[in-house]
PQR file of N, CA, C, O and H, with PARSE charges and radii, in Angstrom:
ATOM      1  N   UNK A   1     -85.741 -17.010 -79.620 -0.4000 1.5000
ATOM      2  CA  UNK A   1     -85.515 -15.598 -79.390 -0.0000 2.0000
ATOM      3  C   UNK A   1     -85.855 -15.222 -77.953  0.5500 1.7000
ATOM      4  O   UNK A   1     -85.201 -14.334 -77.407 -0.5500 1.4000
ATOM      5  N   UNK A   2     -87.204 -16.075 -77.071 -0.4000 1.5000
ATOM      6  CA  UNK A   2     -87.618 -15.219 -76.201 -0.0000 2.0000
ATOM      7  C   UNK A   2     -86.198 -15.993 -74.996  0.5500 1.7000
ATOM      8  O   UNK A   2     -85.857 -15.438 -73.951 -0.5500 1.4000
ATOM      9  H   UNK A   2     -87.736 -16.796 -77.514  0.4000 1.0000
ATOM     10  N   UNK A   3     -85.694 -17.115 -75.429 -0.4000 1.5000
ATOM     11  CA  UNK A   3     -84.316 -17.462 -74.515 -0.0000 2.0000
ATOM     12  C   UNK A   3     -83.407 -16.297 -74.064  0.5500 1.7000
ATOM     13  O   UNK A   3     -83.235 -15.922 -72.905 -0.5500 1.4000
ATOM     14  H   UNK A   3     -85.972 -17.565 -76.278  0.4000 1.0000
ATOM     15  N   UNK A   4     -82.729 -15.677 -75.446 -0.4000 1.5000
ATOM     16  CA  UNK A   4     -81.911 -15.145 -75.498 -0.0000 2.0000
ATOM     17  C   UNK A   4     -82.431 -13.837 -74.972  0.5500 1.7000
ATOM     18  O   UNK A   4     -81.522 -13.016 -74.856 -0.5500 1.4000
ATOM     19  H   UNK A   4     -82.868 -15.981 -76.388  0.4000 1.0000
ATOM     20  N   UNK A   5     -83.769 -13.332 -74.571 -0.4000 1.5000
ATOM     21  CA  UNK A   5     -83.622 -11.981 -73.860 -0.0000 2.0000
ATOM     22  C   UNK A   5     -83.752 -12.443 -72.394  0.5500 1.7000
ATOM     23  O   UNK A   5     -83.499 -11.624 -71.511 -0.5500 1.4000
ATOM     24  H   UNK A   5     -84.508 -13.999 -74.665  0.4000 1.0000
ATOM     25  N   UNK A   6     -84.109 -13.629 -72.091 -0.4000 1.5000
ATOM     26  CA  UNK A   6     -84.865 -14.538 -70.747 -0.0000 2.0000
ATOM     27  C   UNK A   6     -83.214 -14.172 -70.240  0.5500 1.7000
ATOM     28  O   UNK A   6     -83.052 -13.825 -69.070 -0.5500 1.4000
ATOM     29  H   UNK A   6     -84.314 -14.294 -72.809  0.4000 1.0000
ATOM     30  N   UNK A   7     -82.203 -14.252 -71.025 -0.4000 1.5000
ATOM     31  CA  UNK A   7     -80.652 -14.597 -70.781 -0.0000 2.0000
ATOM     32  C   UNK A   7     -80.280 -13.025 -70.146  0.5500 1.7000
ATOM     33  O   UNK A   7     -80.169 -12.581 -69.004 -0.5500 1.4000
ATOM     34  H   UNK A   7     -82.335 -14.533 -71.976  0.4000 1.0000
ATOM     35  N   UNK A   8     -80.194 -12.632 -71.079 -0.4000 1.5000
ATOM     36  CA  UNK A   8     -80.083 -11.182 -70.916 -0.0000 2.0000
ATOM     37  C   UNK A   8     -80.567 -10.498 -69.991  0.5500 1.7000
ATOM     38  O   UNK A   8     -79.814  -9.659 -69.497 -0.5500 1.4000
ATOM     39  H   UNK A   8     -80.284 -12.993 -72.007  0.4000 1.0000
ATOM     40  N   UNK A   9     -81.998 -10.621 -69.434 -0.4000 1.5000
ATOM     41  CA  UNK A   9     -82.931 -10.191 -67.806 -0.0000 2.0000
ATOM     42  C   UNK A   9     -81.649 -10.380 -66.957  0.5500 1.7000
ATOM     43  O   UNK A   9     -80.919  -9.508 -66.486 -0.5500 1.4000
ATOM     44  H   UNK A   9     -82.609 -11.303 -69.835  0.4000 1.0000
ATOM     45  N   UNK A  10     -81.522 -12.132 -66.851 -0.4000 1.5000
ATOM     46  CA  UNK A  10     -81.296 -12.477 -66.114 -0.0000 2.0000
ATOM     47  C   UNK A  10     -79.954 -12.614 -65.413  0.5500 1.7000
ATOM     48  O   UNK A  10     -79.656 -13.030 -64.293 -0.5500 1.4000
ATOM     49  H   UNK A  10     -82.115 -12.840 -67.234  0.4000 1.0000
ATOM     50  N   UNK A  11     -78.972 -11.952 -66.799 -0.4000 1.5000
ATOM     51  CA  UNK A  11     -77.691 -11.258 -66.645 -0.0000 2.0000
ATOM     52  C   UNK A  11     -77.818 -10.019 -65.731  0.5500 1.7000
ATOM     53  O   UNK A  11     -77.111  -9.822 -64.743 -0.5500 1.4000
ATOM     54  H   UNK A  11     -79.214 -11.614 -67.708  0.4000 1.0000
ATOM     55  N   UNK A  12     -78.741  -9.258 -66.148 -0.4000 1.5000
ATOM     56  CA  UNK A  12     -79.067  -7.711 -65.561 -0.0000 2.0000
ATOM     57  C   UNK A  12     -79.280  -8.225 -64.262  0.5500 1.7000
ATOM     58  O   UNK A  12     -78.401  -7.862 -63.481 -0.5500 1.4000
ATOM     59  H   UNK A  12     -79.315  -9.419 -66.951  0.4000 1.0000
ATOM     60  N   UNK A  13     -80.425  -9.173 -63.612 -0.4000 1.5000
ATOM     61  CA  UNK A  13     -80.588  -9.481 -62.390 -0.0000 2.0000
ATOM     62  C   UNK A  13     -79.568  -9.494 -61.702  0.5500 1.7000
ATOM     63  O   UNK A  13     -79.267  -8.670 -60.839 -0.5500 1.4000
ATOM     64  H   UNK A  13     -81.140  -9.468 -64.246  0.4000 1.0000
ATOM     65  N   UNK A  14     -78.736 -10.790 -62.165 -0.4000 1.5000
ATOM     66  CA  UNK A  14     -77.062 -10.987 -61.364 -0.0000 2.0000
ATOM     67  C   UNK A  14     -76.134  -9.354 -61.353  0.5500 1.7000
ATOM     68  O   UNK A  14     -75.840  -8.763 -60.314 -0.5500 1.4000
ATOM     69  H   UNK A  14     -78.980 -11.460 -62.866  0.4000 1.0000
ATOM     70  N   UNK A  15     -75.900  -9.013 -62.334 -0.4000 1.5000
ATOM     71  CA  UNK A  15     -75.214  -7.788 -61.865 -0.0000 2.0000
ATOM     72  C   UNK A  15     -75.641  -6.578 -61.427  0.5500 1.7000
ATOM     73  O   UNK A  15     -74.830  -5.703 -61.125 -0.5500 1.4000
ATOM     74  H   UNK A  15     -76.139  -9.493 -63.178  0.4000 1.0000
ATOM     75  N   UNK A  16     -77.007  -6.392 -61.343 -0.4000 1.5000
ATOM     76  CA  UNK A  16     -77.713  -5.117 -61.122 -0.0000 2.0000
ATOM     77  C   UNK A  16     -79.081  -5.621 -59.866  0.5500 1.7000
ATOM     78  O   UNK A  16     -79.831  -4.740 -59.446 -0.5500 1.4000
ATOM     79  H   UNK A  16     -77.666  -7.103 -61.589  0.4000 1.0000
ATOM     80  N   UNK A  17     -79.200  -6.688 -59.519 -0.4000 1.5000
ATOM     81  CA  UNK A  17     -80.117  -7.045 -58.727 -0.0000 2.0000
ATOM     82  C   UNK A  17     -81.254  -6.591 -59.380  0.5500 1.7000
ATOM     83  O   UNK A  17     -81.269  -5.774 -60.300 -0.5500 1.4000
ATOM     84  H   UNK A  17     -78.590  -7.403 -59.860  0.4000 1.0000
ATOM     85  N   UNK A  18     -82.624  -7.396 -58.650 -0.4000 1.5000
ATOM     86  CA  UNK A  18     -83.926  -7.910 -59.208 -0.0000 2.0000
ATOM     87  C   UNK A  18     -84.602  -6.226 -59.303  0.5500 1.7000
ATOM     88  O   UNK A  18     -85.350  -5.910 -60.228 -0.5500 1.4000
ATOM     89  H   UNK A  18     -82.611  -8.060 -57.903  0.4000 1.0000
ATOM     90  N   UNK A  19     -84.303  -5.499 -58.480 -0.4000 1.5000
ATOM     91  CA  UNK A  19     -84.852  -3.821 -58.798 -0.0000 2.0000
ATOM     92  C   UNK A  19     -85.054  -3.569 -60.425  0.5500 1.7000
ATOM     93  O   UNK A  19     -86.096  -3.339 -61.039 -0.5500 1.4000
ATOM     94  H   UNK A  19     -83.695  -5.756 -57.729  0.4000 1.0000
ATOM     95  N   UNK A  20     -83.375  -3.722 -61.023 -0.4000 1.5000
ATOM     96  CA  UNK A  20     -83.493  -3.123 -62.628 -0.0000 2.0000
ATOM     97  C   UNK A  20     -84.296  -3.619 -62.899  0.5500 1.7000
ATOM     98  O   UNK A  20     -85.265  -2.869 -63.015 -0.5500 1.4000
ATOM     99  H   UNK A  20     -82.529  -3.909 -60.525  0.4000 1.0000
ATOM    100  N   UNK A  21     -84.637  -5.322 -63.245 -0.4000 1.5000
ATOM    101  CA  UNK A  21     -85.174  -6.171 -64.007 -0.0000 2.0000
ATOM    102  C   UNK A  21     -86.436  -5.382 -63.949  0.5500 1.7000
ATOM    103  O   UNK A  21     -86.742  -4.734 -64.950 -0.5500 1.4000
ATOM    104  H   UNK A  21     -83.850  -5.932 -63.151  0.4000 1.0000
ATOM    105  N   UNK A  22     -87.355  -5.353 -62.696 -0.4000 1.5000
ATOM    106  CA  UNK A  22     -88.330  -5.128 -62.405 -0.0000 2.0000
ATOM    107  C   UNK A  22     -88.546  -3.297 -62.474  0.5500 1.7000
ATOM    108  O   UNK A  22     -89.633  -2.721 -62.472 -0.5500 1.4000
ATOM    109  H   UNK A  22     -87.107  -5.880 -61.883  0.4000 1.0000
ATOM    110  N   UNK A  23     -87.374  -2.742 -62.524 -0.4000 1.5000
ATOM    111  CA  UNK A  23     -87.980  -1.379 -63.033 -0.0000 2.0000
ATOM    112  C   UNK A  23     -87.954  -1.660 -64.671  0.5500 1.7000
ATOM    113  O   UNK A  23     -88.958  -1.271 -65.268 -0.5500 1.4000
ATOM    114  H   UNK A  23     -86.490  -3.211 -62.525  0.4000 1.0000
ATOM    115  N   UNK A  24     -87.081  -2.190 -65.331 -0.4000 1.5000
ATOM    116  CA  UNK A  24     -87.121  -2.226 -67.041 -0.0000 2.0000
ATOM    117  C   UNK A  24     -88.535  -2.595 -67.577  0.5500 1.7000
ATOM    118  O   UNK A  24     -89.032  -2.222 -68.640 -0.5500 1.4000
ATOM    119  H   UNK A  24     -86.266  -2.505 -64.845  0.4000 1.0000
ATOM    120  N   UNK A  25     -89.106  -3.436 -66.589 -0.4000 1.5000
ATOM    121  CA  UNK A  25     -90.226  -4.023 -67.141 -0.0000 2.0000
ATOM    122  C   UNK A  25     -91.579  -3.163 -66.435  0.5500 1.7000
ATOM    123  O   UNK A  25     -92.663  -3.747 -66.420 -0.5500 1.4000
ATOM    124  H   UNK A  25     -88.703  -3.739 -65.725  0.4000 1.0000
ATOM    125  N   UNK A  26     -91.496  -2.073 -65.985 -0.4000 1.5000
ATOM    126  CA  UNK A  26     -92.397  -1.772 -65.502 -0.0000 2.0000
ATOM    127  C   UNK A  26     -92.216  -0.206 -66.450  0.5500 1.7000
ATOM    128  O   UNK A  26     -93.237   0.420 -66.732 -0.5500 1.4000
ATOM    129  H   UNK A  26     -90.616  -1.599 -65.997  0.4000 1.0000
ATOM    130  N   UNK A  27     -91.073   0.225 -66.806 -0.4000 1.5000
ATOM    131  CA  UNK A  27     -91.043   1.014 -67.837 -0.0000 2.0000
ATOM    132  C   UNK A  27     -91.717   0.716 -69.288  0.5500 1.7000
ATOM    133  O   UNK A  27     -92.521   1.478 -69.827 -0.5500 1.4000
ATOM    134  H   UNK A  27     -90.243  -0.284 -66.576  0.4000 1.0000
ATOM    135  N   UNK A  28     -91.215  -0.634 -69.885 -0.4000 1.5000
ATOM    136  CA  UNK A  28     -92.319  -1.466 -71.035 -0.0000 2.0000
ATOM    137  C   UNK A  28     -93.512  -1.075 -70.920  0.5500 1.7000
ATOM    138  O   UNK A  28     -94.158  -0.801 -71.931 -0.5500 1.4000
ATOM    139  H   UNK A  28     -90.562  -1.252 -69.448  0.4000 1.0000
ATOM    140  N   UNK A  29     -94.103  -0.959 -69.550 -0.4000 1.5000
ATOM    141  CA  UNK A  29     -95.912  -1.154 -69.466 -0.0000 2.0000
ATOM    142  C   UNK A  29     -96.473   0.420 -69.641  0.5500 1.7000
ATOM    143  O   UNK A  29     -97.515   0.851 -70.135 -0.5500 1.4000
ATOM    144  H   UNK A  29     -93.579  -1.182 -68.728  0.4000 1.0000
ATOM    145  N   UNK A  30     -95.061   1.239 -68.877 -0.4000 1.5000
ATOM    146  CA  UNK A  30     -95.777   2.660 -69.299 -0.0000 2.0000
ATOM    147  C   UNK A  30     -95.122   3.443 -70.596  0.5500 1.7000
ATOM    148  O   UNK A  30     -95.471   4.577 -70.924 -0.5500 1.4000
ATOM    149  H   UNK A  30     -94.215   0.889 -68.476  0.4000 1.0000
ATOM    150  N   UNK A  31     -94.307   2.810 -71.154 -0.4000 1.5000
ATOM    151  CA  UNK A  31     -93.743   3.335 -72.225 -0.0000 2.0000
ATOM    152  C   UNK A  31     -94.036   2.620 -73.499  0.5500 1.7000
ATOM    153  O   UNK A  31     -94.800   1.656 -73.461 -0.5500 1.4000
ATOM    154  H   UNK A  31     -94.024   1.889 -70.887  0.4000 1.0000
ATOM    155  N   UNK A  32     -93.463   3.027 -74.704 -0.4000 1.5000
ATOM    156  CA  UNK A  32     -93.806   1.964 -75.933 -0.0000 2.0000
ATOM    157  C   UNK A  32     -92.620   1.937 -76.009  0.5500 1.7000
ATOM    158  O   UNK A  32     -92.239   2.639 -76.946 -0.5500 1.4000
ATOM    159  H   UNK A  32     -92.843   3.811 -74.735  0.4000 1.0000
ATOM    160  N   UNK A  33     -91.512   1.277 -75.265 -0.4000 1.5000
ATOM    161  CA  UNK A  33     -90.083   0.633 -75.190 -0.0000 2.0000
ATOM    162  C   UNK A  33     -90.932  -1.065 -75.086  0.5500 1.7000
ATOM    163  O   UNK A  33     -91.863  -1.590 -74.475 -0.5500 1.4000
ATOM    164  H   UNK A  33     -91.821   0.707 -74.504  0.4000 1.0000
ATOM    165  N   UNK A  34     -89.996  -1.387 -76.015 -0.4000 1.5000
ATOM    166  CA  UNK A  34     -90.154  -3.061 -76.121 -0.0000 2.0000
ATOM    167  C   UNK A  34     -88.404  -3.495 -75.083  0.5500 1.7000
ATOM    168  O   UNK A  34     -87.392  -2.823 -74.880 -0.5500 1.4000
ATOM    169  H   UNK A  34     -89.239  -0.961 -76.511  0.4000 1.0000
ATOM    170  N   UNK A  35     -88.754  -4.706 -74.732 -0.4000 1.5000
ATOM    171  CA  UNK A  35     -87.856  -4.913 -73.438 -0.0000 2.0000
ATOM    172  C   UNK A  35     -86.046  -4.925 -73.880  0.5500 1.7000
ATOM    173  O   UNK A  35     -84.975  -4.651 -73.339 -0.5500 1.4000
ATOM    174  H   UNK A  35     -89.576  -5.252 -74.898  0.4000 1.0000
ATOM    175  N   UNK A  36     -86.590  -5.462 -75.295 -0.4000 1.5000
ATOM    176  CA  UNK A  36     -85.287  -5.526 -76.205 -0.0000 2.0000
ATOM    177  C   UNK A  36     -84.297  -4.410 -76.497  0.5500 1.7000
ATOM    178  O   UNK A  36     -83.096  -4.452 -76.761 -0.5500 1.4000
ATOM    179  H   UNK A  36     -87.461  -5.684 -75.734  0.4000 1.0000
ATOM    180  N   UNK A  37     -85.163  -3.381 -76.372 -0.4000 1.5000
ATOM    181  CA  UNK A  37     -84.611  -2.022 -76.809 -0.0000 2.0000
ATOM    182  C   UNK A  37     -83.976  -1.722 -75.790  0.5500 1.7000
ATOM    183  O   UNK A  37     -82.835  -1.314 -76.008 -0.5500 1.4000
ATOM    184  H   UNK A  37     -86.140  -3.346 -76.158  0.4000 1.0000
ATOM    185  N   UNK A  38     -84.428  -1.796 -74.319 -0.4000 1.5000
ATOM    186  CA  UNK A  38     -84.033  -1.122 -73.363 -0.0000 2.0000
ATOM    187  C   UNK A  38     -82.723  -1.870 -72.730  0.5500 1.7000
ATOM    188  O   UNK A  38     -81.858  -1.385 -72.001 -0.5500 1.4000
ATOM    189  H   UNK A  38     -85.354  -2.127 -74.141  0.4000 1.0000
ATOM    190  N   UNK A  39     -82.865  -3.399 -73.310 -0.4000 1.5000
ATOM    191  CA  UNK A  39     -81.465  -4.261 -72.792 -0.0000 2.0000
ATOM    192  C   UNK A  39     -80.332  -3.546 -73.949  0.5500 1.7000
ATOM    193  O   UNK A  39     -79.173  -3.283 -73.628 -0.5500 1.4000
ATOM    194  H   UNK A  39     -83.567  -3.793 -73.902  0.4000 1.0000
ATOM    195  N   UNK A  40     -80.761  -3.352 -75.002 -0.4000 1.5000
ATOM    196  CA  UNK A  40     -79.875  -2.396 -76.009 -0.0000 2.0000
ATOM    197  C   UNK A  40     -79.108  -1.362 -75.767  0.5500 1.7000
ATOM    198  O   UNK A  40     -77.915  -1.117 -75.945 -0.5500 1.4000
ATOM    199  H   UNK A  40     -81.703  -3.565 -75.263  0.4000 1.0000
ATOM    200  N   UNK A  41     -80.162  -0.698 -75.255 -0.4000 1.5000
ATOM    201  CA  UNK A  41     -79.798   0.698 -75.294 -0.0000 2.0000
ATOM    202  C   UNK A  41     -78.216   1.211 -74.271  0.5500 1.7000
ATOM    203  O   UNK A  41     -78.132   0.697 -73.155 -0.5500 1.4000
ATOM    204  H   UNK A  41     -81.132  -0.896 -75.111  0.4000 1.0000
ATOM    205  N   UNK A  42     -77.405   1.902 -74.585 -0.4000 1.5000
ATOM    206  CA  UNK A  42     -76.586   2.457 -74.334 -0.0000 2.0000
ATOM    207  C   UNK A  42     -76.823   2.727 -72.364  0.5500 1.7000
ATOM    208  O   UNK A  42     -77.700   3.536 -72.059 -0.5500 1.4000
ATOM    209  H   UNK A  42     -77.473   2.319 -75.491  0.4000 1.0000
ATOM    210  N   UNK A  43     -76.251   2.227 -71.518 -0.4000 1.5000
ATOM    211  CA  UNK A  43     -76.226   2.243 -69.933 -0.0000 2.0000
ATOM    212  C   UNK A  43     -76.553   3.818 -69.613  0.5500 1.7000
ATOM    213  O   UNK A  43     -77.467   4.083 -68.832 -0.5500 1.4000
ATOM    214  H   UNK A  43     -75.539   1.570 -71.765  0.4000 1.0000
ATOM    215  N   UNK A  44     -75.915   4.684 -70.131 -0.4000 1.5000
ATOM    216  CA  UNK A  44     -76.096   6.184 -69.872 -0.0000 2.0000
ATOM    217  C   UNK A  44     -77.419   6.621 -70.454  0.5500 1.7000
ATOM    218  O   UNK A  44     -78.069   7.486 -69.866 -0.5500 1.4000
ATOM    219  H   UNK A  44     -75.173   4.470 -70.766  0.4000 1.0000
ATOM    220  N   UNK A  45     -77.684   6.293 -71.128 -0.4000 1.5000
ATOM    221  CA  UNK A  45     -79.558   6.696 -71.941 -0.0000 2.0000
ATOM    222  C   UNK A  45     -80.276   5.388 -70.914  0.5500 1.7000
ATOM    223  O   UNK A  45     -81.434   5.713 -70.653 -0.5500 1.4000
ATOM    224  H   UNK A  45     -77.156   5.590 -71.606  0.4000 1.0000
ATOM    225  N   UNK A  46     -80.007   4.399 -70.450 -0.4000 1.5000
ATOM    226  CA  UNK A  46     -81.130   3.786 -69.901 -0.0000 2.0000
ATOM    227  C   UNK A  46     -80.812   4.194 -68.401  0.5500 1.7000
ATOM    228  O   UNK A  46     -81.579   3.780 -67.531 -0.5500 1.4000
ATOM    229  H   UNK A  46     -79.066   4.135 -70.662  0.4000 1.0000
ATOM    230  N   UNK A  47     -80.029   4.762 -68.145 -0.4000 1.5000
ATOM    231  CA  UNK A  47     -79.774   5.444 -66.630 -0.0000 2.0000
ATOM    232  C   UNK A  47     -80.442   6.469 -66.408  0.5500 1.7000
ATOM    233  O   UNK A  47     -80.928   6.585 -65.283 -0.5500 1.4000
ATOM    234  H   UNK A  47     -79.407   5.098 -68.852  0.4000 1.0000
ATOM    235  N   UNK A  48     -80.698   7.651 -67.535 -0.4000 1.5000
ATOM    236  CA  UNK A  48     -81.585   8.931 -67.729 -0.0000 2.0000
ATOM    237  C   UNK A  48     -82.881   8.345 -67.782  0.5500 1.7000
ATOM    238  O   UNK A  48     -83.731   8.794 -67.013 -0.5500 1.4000
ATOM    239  H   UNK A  48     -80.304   7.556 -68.449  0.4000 1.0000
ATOM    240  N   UNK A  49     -83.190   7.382 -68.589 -0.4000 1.5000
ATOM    241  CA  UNK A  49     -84.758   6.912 -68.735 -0.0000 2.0000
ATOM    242  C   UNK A  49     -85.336   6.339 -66.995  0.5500 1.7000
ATOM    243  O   UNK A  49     -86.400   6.561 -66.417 -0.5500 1.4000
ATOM    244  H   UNK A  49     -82.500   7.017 -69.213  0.4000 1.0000
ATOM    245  N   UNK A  50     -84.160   5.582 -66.578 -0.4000 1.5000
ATOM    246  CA  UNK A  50     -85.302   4.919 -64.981 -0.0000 2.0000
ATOM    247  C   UNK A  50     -84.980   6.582 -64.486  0.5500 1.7000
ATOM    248  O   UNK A  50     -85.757   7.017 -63.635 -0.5500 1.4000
ATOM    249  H   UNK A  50     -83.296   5.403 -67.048  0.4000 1.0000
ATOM    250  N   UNK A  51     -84.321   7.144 -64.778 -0.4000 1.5000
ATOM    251  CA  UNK A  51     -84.487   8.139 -63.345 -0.0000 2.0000
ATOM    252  C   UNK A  51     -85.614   9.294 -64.112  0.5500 1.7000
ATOM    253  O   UNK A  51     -85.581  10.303 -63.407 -0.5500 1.4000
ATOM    254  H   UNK A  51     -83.690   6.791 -65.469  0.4000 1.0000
ATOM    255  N   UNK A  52     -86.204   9.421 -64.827 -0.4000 1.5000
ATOM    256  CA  UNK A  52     -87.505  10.278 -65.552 -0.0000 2.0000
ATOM    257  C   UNK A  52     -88.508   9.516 -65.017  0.5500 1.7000
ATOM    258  O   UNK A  52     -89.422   9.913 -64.295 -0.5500 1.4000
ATOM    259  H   UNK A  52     -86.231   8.602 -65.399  0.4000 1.0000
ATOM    260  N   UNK A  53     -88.181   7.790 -65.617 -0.4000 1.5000
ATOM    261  CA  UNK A  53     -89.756   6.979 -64.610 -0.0000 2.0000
ATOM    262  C   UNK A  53     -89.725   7.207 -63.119  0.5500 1.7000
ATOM    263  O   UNK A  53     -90.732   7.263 -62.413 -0.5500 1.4000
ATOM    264  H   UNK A  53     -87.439   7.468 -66.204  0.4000 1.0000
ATOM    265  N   UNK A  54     -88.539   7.326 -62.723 -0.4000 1.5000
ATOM    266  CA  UNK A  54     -88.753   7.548 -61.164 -0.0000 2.0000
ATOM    267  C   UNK A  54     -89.397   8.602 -60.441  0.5500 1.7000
ATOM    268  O   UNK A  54     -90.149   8.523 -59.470 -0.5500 1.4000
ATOM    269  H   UNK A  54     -87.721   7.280 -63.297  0.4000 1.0000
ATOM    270  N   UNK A  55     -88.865   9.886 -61.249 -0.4000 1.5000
ATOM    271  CA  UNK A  55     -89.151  11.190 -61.217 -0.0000 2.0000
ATOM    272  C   UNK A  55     -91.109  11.327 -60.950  0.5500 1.7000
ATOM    273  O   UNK A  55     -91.789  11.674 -59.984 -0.5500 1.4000
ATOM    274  H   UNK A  55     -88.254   9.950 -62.038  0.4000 1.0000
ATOM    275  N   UNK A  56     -91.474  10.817 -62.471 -0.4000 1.5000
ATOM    276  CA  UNK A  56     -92.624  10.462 -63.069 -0.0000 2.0000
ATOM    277  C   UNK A  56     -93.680   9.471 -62.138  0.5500 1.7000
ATOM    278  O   UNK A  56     -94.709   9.945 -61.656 -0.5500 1.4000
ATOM    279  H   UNK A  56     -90.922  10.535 -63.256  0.4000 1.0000
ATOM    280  N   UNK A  57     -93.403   8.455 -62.005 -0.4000 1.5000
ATOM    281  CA  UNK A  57     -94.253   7.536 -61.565 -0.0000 2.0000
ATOM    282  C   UNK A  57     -94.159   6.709 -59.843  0.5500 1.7000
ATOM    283  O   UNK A  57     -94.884   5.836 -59.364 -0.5500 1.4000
ATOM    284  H   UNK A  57     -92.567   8.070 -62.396  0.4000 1.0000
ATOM    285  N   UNK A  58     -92.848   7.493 -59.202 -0.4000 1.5000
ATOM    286  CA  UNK A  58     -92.309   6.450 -58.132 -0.0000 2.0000
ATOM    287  C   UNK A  58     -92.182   7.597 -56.799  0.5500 1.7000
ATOM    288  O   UNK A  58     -91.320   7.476 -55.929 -0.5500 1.4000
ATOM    289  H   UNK A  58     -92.259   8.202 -59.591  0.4000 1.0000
ATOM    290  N   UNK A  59     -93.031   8.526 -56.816 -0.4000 1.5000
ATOM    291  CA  UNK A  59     -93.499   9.784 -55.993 -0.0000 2.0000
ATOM    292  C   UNK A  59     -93.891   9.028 -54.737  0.5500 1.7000
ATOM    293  O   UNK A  59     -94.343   7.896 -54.901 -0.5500 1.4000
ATOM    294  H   UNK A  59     -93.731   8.624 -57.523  0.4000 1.0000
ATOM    295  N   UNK A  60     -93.775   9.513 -53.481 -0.4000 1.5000
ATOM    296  CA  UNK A  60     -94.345   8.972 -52.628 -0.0000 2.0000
ATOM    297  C   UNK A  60     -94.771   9.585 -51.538  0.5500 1.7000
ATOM    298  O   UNK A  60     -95.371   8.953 -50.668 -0.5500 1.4000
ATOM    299  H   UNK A  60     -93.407  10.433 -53.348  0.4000 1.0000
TER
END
């Protein structure tokens, strides 16, 4: 199982560069989204979610 999401990251990496990967997983740590959900979830709901963490946590 943990292959097939290792697959999936690493799809997101290639077409979305190492940013998503590393914002998806930094959303996991402040959210109770498991990583699975968020490779799931619908592109337009996980497009609203990084830009709330951004909003939220990426102030500068």
């Amino acid at each position: 199982m943990g292959s097939r999401i290792q697959e999936k990251i690493g799809r997101n990496k290639q077409e979305n560069g190492d940013y998503l990967a590393d914002t998806l997983i930094d959303i996991c740590f402040v959210t109770s989204y498991k990583i699975e959900d968020l490779l799931k979830m619908p592109p337009t709901r996980r497009a609203r979610l990084i830009e709330r963490y951004k909003e939220r946590f990426c102030k500068q």
